[in-house]
MOPAC internal coordinates of N, CA, C and O (Angstrom, degrees):
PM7 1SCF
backbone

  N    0.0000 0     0.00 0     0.00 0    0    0    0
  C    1.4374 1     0.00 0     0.00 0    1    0    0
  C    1.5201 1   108.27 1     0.00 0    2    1    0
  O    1.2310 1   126.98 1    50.62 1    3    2    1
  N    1.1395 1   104.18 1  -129.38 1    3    2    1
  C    1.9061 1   106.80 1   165.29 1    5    3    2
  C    1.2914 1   119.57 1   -93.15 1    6    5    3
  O    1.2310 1   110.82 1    -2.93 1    7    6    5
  N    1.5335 1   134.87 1   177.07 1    7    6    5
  C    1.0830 1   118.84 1   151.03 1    9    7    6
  C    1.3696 1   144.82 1   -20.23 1   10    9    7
  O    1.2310 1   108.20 1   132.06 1   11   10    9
  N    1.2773 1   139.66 1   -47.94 1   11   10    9
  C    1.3970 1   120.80 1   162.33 1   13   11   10
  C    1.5932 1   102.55 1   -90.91 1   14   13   11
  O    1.2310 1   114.32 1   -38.80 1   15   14   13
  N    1.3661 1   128.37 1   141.20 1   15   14   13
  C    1.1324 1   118.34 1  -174.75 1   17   15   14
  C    1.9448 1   117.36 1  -119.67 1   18   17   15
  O    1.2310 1   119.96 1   -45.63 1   19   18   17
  N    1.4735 1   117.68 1   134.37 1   19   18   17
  C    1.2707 1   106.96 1  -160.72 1   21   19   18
  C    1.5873 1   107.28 1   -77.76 1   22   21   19
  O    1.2310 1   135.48 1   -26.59 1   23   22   21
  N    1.4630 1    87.64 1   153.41 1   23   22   21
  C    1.4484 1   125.53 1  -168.21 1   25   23   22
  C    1.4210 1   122.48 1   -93.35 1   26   25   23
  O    1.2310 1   120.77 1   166.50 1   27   26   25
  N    1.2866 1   116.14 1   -13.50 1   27   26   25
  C    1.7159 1   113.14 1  -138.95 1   29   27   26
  C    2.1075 1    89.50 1  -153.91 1   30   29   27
  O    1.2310 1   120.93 1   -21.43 1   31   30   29
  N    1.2348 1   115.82 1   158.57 1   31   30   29
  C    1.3348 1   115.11 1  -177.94 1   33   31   30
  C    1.7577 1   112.12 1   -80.47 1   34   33   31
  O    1.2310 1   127.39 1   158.82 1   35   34   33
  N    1.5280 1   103.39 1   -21.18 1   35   34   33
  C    1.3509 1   120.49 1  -162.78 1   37   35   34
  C    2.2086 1    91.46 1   -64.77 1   38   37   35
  O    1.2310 1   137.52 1   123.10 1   39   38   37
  N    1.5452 1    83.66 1   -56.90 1   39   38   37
  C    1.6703 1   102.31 1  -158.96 1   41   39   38
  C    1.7352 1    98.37 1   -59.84 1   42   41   39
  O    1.2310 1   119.04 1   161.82 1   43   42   41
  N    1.5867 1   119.43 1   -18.18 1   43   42   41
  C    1.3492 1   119.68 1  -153.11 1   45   43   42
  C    1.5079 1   101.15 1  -101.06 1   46   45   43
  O    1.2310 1   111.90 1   162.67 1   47   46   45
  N    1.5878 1   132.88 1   -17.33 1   47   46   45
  C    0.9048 1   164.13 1   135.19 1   49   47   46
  C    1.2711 1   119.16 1   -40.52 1   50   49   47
  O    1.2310 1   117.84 1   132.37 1   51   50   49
  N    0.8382 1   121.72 1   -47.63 1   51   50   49
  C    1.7383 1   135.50 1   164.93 1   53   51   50
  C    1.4553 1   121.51 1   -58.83 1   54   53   51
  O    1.2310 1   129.06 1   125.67 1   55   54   53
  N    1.6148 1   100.15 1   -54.33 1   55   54   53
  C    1.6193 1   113.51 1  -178.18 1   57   55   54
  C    1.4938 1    85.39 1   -67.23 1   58   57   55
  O    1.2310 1   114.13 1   106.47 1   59   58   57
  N    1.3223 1   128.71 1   -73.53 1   59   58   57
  C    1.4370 1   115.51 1  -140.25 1   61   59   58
  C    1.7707 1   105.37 1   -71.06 1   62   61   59
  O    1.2310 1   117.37 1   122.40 1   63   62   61
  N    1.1076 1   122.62 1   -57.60 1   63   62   61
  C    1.4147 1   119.27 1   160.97 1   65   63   62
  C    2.1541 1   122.75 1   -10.76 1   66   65   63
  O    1.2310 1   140.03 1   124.51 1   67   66   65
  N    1.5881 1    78.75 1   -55.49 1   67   66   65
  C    1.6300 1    85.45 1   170.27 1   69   67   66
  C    1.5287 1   133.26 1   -60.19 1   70   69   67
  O    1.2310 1   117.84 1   141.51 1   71   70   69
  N    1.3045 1   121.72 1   -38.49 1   71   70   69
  C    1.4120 1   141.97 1   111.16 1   73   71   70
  C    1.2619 1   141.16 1   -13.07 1   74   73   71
  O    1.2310 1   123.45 1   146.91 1   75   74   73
  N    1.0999 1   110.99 1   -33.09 1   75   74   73
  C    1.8316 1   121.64 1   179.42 1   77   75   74
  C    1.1578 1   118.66 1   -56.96 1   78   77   75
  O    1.2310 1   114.88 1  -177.49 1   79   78   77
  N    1.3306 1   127.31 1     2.51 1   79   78   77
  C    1.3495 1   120.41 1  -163.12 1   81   79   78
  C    1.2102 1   115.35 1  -131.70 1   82   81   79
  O    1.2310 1   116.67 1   -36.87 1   83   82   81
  N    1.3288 1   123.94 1   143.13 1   83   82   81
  C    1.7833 1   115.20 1   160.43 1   85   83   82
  C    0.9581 1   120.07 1   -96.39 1   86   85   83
  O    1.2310 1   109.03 1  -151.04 1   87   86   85
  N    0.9947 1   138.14 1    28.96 1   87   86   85
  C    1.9182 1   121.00 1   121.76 1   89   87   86
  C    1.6056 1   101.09 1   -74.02 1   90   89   87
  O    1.2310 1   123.30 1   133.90 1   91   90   89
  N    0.7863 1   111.28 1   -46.10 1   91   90   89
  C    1.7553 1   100.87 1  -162.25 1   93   91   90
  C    1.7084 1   101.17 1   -56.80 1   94   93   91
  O    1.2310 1   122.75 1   122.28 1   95   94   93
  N    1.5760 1   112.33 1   -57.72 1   95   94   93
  C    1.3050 1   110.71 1   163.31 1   97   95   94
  C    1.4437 1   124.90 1   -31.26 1   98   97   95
  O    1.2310 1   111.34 1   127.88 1   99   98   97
  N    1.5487 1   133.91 1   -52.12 1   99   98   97
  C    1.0143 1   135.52 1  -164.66 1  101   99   98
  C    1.5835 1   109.14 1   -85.87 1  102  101   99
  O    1.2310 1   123.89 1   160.24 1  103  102  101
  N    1.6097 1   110.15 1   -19.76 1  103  102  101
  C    1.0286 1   109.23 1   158.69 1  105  103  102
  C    1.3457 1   129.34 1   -41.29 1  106  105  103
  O    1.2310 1   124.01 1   101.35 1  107  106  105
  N    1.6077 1   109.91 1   -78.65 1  107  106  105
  C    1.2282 1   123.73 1   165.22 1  109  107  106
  C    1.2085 1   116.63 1   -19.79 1  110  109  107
  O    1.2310 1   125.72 1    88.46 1  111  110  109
  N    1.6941 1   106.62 1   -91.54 1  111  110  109
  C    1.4014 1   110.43 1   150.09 1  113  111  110
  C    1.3898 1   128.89 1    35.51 1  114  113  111
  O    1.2310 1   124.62 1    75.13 1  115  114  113
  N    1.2155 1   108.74 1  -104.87 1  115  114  113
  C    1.6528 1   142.75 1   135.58 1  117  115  114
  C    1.6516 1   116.40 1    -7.88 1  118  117  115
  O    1.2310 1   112.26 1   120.16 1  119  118  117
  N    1.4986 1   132.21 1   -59.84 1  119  118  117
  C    1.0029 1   150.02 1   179.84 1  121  119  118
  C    1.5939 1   127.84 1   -92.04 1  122  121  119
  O    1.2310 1   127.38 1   158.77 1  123  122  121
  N    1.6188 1   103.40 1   -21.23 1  123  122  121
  C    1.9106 1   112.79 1   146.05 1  125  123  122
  C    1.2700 1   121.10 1   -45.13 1  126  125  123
  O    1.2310 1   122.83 1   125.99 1  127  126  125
  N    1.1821 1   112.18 1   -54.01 1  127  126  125
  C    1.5272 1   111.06 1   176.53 1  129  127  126
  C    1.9561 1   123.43 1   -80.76 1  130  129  127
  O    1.2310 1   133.99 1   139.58 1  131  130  129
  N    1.3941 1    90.55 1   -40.42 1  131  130  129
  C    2.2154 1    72.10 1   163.74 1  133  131  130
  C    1.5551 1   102.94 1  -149.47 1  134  133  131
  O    1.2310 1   111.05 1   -33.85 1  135  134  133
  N    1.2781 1   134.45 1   146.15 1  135  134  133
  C    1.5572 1   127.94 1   165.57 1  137  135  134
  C    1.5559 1    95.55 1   -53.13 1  138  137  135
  O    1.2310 1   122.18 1   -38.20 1  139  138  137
  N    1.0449 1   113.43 1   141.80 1  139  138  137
  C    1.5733 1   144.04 1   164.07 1  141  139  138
  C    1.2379 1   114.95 1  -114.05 1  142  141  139
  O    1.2310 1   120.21 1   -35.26 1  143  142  141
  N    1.4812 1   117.21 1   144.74 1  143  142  141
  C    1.5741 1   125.68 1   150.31 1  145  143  142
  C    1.6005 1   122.94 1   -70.94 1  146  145  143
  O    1.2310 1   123.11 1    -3.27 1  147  146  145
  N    1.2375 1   111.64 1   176.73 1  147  146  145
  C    1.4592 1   105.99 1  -163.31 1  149  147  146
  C    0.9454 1   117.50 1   -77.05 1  150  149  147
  O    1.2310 1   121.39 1   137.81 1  151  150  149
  N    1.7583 1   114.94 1   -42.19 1  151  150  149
  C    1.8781 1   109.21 1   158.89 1  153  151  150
  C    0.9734 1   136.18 1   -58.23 1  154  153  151
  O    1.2310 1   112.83 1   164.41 1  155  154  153
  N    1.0223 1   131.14 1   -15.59 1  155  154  153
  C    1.5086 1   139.58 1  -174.14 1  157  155  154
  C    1.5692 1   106.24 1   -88.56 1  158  157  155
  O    1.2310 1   123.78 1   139.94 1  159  158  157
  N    1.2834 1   110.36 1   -40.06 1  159  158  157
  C    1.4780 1   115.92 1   173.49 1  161  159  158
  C    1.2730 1   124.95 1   -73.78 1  162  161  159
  O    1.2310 1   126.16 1   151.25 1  163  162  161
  N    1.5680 1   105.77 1   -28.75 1  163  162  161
  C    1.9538 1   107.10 1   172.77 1  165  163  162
  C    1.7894 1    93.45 1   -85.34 1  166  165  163
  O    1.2310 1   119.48 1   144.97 1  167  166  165
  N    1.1122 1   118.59 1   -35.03 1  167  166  165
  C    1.6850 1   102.12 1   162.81 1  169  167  166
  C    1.5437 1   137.07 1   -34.82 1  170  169  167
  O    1.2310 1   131.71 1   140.28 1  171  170  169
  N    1.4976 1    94.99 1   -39.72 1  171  170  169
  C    1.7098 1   121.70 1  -160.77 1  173  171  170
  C    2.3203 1    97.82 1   -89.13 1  174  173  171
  O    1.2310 1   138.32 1   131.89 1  175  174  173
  N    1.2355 1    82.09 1   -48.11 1  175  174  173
  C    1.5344 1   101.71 1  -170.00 1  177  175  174
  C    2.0043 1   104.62 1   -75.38 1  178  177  175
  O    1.2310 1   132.45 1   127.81 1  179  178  177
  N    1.1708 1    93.55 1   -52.19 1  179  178  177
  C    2.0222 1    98.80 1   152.29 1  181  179  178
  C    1.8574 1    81.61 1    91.94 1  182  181  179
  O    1.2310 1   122.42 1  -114.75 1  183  182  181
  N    1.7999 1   112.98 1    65.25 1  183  182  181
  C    1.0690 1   120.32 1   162.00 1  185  183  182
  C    1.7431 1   130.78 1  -173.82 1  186  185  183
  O    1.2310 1   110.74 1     8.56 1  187  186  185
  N    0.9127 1   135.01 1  -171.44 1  187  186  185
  C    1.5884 1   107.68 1  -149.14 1  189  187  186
  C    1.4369 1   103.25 1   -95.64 1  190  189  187
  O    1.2310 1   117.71 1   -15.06 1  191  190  189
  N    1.1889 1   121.96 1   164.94 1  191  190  189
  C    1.2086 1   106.59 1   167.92 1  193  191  190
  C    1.1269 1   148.97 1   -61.92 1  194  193  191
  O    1.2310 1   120.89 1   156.74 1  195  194  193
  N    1.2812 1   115.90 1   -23.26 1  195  194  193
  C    1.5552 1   157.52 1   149.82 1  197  195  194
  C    1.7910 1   103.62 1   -22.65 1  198  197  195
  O    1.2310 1   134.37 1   104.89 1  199  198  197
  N    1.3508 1    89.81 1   -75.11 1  199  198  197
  C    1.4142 1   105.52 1  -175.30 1  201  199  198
  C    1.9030 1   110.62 1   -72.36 1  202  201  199
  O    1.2310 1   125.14 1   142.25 1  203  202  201
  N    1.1819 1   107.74 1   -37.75 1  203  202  201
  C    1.2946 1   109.95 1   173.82 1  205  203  202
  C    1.8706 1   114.44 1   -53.04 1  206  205  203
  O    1.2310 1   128.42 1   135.15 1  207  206  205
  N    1.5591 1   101.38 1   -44.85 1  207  206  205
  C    1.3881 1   112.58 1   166.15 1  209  207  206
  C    1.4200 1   130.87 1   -29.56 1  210  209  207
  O    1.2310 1   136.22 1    99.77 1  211  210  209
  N    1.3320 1    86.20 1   -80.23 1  211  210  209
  C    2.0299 1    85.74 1   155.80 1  213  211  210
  C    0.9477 1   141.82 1  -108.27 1  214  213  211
  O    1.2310 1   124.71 1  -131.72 1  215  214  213
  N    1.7134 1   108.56 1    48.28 1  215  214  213
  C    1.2375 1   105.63 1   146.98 1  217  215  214
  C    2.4206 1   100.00 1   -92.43 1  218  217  215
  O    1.2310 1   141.25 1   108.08 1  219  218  217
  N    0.8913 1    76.37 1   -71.92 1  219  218  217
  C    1.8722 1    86.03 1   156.17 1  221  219  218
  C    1.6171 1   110.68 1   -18.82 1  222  221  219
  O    1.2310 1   126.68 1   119.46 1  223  222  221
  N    0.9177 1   104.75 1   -60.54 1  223  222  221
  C    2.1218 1    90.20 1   170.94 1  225  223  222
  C    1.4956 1   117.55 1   -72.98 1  226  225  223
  O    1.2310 1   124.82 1   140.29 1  227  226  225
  N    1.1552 1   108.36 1   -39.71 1  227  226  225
  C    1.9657 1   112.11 1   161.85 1  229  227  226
  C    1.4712 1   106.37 1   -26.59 1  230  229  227
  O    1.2310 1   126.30 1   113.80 1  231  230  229
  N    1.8262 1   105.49 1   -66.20 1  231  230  229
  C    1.2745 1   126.38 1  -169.85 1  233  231  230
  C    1.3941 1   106.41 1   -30.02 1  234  233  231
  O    1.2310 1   136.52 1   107.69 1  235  234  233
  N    1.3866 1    85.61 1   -72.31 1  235  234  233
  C    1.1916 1   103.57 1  -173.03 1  237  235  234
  C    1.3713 1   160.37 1   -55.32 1  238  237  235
  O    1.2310 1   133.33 1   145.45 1  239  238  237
  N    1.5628 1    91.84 1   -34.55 1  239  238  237
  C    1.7059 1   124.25 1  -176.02 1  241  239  238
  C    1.9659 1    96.39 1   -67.20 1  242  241  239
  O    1.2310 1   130.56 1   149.31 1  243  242  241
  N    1.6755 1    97.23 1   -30.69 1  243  242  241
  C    1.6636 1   117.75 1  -168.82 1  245  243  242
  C    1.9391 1   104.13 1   -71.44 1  246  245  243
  O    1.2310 1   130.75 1   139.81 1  247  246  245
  N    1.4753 1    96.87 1   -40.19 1  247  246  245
  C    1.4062 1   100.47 1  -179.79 1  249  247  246
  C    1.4535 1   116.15 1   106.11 1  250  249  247
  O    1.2310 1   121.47 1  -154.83 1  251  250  249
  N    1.4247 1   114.80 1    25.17 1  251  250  249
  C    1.0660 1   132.59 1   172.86 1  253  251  250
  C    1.5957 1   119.57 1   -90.19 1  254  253  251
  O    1.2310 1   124.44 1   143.48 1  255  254  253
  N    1.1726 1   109.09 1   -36.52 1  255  254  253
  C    1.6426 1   109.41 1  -177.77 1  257  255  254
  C    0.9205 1   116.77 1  -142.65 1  258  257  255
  O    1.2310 1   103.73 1    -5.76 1  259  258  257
  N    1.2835 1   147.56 1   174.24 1  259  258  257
  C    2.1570 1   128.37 1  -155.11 1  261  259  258
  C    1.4837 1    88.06 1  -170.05 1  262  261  259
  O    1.2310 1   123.68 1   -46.59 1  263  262  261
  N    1.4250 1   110.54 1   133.41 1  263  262  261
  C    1.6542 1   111.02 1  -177.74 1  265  263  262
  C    1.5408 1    91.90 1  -126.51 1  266  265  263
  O    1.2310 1   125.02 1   -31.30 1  267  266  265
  N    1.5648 1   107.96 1   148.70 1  267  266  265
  C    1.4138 1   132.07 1   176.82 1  269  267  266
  C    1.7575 1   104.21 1  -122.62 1  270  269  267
  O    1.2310 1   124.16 1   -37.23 1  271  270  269
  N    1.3990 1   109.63 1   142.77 1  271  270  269
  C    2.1118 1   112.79 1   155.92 1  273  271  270
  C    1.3904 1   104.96 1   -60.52 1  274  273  271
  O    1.2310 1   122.60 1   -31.80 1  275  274  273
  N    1.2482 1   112.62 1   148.20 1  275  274  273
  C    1.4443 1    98.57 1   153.14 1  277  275  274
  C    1.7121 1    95.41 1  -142.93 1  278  277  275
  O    1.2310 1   118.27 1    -5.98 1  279  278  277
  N    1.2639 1   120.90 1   174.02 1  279  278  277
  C    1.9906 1   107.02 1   171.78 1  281  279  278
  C    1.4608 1    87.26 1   -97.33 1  282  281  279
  O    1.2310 1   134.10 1   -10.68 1  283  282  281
  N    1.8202 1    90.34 1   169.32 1  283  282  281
  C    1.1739 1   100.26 1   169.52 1  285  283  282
  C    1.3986 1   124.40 1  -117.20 1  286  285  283
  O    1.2310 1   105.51 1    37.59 1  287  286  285
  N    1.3355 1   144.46 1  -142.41 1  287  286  285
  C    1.1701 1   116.26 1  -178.87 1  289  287  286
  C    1.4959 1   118.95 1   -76.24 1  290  289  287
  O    1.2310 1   123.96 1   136.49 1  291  290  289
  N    1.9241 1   110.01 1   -43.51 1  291  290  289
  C    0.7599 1   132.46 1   155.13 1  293  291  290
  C    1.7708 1   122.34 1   -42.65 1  294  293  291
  O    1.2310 1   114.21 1   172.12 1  295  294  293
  N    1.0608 1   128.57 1    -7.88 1  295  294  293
  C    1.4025 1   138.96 1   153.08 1  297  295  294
  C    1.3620 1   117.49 1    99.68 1  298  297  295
  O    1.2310 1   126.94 1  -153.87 1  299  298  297
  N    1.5656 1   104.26 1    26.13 1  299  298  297
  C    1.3624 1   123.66 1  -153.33 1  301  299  298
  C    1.7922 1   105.00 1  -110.24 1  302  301  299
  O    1.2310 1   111.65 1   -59.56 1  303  302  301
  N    1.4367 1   133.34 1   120.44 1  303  302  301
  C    0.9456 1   119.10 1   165.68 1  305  303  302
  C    1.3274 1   124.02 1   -63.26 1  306  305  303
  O    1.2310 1   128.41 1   -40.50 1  307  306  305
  N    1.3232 1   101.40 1   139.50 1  307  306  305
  C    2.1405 1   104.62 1   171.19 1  309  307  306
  C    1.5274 1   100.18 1  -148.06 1  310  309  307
  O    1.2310 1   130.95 1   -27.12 1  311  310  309
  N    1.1304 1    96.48 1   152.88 1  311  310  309
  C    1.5567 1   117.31 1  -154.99 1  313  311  310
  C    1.6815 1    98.04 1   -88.81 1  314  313  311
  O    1.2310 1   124.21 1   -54.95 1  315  314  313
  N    0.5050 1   109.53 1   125.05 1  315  314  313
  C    1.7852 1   121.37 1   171.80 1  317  315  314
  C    1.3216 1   120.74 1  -117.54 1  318  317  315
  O    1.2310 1   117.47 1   -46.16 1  319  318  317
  N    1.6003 1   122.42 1   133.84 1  319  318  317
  C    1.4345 1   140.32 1  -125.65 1  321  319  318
  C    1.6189 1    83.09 1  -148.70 1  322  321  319
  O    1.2310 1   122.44 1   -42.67 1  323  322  321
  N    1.7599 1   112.92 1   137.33 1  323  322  321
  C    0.9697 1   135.86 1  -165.54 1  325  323  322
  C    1.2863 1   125.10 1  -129.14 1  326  325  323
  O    1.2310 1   101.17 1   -46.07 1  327  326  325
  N    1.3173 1   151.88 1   133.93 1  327  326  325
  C    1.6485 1   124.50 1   151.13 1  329  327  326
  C    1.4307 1   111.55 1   -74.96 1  330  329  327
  O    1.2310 1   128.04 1   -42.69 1  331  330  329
  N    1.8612 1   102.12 1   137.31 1  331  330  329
  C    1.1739 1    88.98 1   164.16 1  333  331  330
  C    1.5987 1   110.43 1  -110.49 1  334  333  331
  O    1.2310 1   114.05 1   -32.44 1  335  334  333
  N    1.2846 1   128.86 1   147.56 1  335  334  333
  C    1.4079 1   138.44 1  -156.91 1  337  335  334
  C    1.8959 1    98.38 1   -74.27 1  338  337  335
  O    1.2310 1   133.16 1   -53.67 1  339  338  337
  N    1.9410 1    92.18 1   126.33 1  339  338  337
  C    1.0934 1    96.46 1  -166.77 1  341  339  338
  C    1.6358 1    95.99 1  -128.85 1  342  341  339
  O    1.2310 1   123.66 1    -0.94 1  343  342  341
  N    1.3878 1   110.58 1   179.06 1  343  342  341
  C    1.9548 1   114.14 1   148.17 1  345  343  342
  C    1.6454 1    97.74 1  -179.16 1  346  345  343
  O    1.2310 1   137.53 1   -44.46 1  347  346  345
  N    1.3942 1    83.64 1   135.54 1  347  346  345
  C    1.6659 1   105.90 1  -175.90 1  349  347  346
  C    1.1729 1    92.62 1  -103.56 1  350  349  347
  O    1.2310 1   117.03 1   -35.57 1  351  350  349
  N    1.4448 1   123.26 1   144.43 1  351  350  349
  C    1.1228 1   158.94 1   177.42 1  353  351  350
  C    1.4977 1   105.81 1  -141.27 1  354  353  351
  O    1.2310 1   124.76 1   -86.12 1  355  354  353
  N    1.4847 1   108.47 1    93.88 1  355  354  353
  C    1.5798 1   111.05 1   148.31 1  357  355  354
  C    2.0275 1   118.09 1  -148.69 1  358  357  355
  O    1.2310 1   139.03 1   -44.54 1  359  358  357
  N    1.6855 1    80.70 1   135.46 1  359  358  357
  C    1.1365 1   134.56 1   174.06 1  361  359  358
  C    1.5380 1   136.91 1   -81.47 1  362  361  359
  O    1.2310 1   107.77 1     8.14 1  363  362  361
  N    0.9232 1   140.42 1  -171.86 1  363  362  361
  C    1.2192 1   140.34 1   158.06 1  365  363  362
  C    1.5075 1   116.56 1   -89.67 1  366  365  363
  O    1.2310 1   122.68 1   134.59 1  367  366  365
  N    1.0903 1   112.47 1   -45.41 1  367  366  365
  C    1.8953 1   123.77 1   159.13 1  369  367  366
  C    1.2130 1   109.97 1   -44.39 1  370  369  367
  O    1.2310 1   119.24 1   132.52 1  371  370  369
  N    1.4539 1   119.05 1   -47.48 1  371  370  369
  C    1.4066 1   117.77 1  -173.99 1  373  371  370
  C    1.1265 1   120.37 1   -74.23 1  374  373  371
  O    1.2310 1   120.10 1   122.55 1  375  374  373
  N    1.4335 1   117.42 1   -57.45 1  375  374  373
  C    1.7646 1   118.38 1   147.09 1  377  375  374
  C    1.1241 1   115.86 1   -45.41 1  378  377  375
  O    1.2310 1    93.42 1  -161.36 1  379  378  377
  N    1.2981 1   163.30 1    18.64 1  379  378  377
  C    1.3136 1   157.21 1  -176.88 1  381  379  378
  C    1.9667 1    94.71 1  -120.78 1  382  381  379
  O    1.2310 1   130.25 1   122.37 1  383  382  381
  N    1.1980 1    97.83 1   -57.63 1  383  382  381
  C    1.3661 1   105.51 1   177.56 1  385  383  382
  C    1.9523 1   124.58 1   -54.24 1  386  385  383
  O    1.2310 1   137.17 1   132.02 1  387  386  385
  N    1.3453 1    84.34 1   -47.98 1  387  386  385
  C    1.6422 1    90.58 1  -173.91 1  389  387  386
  C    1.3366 1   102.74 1   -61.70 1  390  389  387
  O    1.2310 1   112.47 1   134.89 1  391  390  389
  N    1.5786 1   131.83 1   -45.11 1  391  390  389
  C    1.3858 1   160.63 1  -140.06 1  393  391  390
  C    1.9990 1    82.60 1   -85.00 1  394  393  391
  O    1.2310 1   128.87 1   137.89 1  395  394  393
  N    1.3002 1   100.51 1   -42.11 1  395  394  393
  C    1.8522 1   103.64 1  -165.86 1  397  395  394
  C    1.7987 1    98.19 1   -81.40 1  398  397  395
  O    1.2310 1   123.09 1   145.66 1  399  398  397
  N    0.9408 1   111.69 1   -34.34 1  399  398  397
  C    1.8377 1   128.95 1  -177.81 1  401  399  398
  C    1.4580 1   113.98 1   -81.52 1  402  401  399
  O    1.2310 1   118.94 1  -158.75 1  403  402  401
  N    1.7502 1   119.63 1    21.25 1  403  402  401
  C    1.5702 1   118.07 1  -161.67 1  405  403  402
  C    1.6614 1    92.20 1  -129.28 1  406  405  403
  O    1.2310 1   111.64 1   -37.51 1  407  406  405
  N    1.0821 1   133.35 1   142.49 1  407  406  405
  C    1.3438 1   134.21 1   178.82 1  409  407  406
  C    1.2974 1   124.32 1   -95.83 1  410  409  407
  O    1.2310 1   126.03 1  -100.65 1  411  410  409
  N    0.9549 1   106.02 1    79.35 1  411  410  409
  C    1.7042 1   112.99 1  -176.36 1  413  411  410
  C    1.8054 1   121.51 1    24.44 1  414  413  411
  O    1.2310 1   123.45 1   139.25 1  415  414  413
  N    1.3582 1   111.00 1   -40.75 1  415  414  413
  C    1.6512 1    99.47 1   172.90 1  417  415  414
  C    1.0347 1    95.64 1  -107.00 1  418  417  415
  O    1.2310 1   103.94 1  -128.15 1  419  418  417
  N    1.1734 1   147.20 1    51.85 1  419  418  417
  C    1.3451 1   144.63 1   136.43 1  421  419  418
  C    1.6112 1   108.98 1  -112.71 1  422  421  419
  O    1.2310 1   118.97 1  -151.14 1  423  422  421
  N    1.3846 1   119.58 1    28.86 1  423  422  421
  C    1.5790 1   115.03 1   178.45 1  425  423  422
  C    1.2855 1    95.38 1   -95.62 1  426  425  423
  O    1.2310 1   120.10 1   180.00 1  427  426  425

């Protein structure tokens, strides 16, 4: 996955769920090739910002994409949206493991 890598069925569920989607996919997508600001990206993606929002904290909270302020020329902060470098690997080992690493009330 990314740097810290999940352990548990709860956390593995989370990542991939966060992922499940194509917008979120196309997000990414979209954001492999250059960090973007937020308008430019609900421009590209062809949706509001609103909605672009959370899909972007999903991303994120998951550890997929990481946003910074930056100004702009105009002296204006805008939020800029990143990939952060990932790879999922799942398996049957891996599901077997996370599934063994989950504490019973968390099934």
């Amino acid at each position: 996955m990314h740097a810290e890598s999940v352990t548990d069925a709860t956390g593995l569920s989370a990542r991939l769920a966060a992922i499940a989607s194509p917008q979120r996919m196309r997000i990414i997508a979209l954001l492999h090739g250059e960090p973007l600001h937020v308008s430019e990206l609900a421009r590209r993606v062809g949706m509001s910002r609103a909605l672009l929002y959370m899909h972007l904290t999903k991303l994120e909270e998951a550890g997929f994409v990481t946003g910074h302020l930056e100004l702009g020329d105009d002296g204006k902060a805008m939020k800029i949206f990143e990939v952060v470098p990932f790879q999922i690997t799942l398996d049957v080992a891996s599901l077997v493991e996370a599934v063994a690493n989950t504490p019973p009330e968390s099934e």
